[in-house]
N, C-alpha and C positions, 0 to 999 in steps of 0.2 A: 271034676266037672260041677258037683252039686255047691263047692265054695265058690267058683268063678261063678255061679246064677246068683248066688248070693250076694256077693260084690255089685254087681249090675244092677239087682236088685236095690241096693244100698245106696247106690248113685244115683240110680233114677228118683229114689226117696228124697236125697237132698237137692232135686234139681227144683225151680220154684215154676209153681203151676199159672199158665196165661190162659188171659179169657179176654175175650174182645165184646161180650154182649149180656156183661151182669155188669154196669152203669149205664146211667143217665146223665144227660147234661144239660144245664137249667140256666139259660142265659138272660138280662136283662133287655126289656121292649126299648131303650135308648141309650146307643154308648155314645161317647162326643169324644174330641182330640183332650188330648191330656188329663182328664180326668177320670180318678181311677171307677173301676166299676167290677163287679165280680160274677164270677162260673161257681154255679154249686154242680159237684158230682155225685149221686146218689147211687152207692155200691148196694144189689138187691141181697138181700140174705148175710148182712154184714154187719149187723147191728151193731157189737159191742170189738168189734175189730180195731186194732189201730192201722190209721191211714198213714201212707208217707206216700210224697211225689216227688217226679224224678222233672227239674226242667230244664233237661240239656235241651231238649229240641223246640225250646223259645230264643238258643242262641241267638239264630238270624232271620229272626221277626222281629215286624213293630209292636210288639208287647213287651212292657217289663214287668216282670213278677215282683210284688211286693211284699205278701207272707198268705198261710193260710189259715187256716180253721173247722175244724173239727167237731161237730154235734152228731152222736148215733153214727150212722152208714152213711152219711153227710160231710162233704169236704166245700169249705168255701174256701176259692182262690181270689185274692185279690188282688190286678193289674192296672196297668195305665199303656192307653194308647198312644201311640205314634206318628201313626199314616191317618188318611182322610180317604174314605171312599169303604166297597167290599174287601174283606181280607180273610185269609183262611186260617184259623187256630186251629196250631197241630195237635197231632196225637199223643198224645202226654201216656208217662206209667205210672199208675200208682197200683202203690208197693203195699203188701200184709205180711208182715214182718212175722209176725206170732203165728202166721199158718205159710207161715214162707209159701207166699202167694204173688202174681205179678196180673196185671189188669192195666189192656192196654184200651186206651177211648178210642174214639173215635173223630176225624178231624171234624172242624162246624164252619160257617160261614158267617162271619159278623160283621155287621154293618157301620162303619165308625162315621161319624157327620161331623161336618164343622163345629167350633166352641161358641160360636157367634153365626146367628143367621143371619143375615141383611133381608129386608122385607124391600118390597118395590117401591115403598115410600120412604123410605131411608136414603135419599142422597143429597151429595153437596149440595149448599143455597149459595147462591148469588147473592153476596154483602158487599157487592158495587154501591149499592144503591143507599146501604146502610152509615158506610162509612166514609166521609169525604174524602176530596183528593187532597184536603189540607193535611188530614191526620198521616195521612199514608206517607207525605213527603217526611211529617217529623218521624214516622217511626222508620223510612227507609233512613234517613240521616244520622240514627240512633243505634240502626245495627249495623251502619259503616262504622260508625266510632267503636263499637264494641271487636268487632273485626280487627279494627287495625291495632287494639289496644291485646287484644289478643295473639294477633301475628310476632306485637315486639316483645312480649312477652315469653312467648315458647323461643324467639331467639335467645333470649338473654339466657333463659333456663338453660337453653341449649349447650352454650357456651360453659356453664355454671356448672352442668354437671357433666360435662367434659375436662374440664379442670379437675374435678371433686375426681373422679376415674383415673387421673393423669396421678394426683398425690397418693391418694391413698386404694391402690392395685388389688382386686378380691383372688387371693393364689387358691382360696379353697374350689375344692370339685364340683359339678353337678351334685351327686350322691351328699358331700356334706352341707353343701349350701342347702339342699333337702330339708337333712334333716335336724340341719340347725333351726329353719323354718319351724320345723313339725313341735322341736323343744320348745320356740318361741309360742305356738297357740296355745299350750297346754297351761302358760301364764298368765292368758287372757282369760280365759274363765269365759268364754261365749256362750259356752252353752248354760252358765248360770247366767246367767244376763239376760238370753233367750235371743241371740242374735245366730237364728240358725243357718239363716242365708249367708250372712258374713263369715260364718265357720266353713260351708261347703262351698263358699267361693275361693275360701285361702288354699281347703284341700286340696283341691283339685287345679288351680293353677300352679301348685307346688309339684302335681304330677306334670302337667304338659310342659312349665318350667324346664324340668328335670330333660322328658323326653326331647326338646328343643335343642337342649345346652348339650346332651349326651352325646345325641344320633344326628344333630343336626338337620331336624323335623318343624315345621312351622306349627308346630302345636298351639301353641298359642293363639294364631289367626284360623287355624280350622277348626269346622264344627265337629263332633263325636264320631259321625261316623265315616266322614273322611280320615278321620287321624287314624281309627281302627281300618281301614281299607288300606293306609299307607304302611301301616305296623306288618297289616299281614304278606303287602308286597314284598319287606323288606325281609322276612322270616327274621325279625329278632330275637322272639322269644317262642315258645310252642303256643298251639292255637288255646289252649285251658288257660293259660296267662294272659293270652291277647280277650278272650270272653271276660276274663274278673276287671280287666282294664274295662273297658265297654260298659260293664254292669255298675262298675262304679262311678263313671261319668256320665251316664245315663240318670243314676240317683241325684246328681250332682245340677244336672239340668234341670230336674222335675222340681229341687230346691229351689234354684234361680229361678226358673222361668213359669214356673209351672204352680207357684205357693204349695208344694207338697212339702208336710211337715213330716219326719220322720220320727219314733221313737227314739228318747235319749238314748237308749242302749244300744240303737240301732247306729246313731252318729255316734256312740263312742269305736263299738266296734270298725264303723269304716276307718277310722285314722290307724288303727291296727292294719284292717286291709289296706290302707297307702304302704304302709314301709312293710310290708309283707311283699307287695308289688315293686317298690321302690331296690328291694334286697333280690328279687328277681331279673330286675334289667338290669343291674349295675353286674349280679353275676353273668349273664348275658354278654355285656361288654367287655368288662372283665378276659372272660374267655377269649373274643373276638379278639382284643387285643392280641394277648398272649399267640395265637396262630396266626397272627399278622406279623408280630415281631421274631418267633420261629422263621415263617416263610424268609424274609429278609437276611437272618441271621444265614441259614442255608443258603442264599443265593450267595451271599457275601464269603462263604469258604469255598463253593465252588468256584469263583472267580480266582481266587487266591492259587 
């Protein structure tokens, strides 16, 4: 009896201890769409602690977490918004490793505003009056020429590389087509050049490419998070795969659209996370395949 107290004893030691009301959470007076902005969390009686946060439960919010940071009992989170309007940031853990501890916040309510205000004197003018009817005839006459010069233009293209497809036939896969891509950027050298955008625009049309060509998904034409809403209809992959997709085209947006620059080590490691993912869904199909072709094989001996 006195060993089996013992043991309980011993488990309950290694279990980690939660508290919901030793932090604080310290939000900025203006957040705006896409611009990142940060939460300090203030652990009380935690001075020389190390922090870690857990953010699985920013999966499916419009926040993306960027990195953090660490002074004393002090944690800065750095994020970028999504949505426009009130929105409720969840409750996050953060982790005390060295006192095998667990601290759980508390959700907050944050107010995200548009990137651009329009004031009530900000609107369209009237340059009827500026511009004559002469000008307007040459410039409509100028964008018919340019129109029609461009309609026979995409024909001919058209033709052109429908020929160039007809000669010379591409037999490789999604999967290598990939990652013959991925071999290709590493040549360009972008990221010494400093062309960051052009690097997370190849990456990431190299994924939705892929998921296109694979699944036969219009990746390509949808935005992030229609593509992650049709990923998860489909159950291709489990949902921790379908998250690091999302997380990384989410990065990949805030590049393009957004002027976020990321740390170099931060853009080398995503081309890691591409064919990390890329080795994920091709296993995925893979599989799928392989029980598609079983299925068939069985039907075809029982017929027999």
């Amino acid at each position: 009896m006195k060993q089996f107290l013992v043991l309980i004893y011993s488990l309950l030691c290694l279990m980690p201890l939660k508290a919901t009301d030793a932090v604080k959470i310290f939000k900025p007076k203006e957040v705006k769409l896409a611009q990142d902005f940060s939460l300090i969390f203030e652990i009380e009686g935690e001075d020389n602690a190390k922090i870690e946060v857990s953010t699985v439960s920013l999966a499916n919010t419009p926040f993306v977490f960027i990195k953090t940071e660490q002074k004393g009992n002090k944690l800065k989170m750095d994020l970028i918004p999504f949505e426009v309007g009130i929105t409720t940031f969840p409750a996050i853990e953060l982790r005390l490793p060295e006192k095998n501890k667990i601290i759980n916040t508390y959700p907050i309510n944050i107010e995200i505003k548009p990137l651009f205000n329009l004031k009530e004197t900000d609107r369209p003018r009237d340059i009827a009056g500026v511009i004559s009817f002469l000008w307007w005839l040459k410039l409509l006459i100028a964008l018919l020429i340019i129109l029609i010069t461009y309609i026979i233009y995409k024909k001919l293209s058209k033709k052109k590389k429908n020929l160039s497809i007809e000669i010379h036939k591409d037999t490789r896969t999604p999967y290598q087509k990939a990652m013959d891509e991925i071999n290709n950027i590493k040549t360009l050298d972008l990221l010494d050049e400093g062309k960051i955008k052009e690097y997370y625009s190849i990456i990431s049309d190299i994924l939705r490419r892929y998921l296109q060509e694979e699944f036969l998904i219009s990746a390509l034409e949808m935005t992030t998070n229609d593509l992650i809403k049709n990923l998860k209809t489909r159950s291709v992959v489990n949902i921790e795969t379908i998250i690091k997709t999302k997380e990384f085209l989410q990065i990949s947006d805030l590049v393009k659209f957004a002027k976020y620059i990321p740390e170099r080590q931060k853009a080398e490691n995503d081309i890691k996370e591409l064919i990390e993912l890329l080795n994920v869904f091709e296993s995925a199909s893979a599989e799928k395949k392989q029980k598609i072709n079983e299925q068939e094989y069985s039907l075809g001996v029982g017929k027999k």
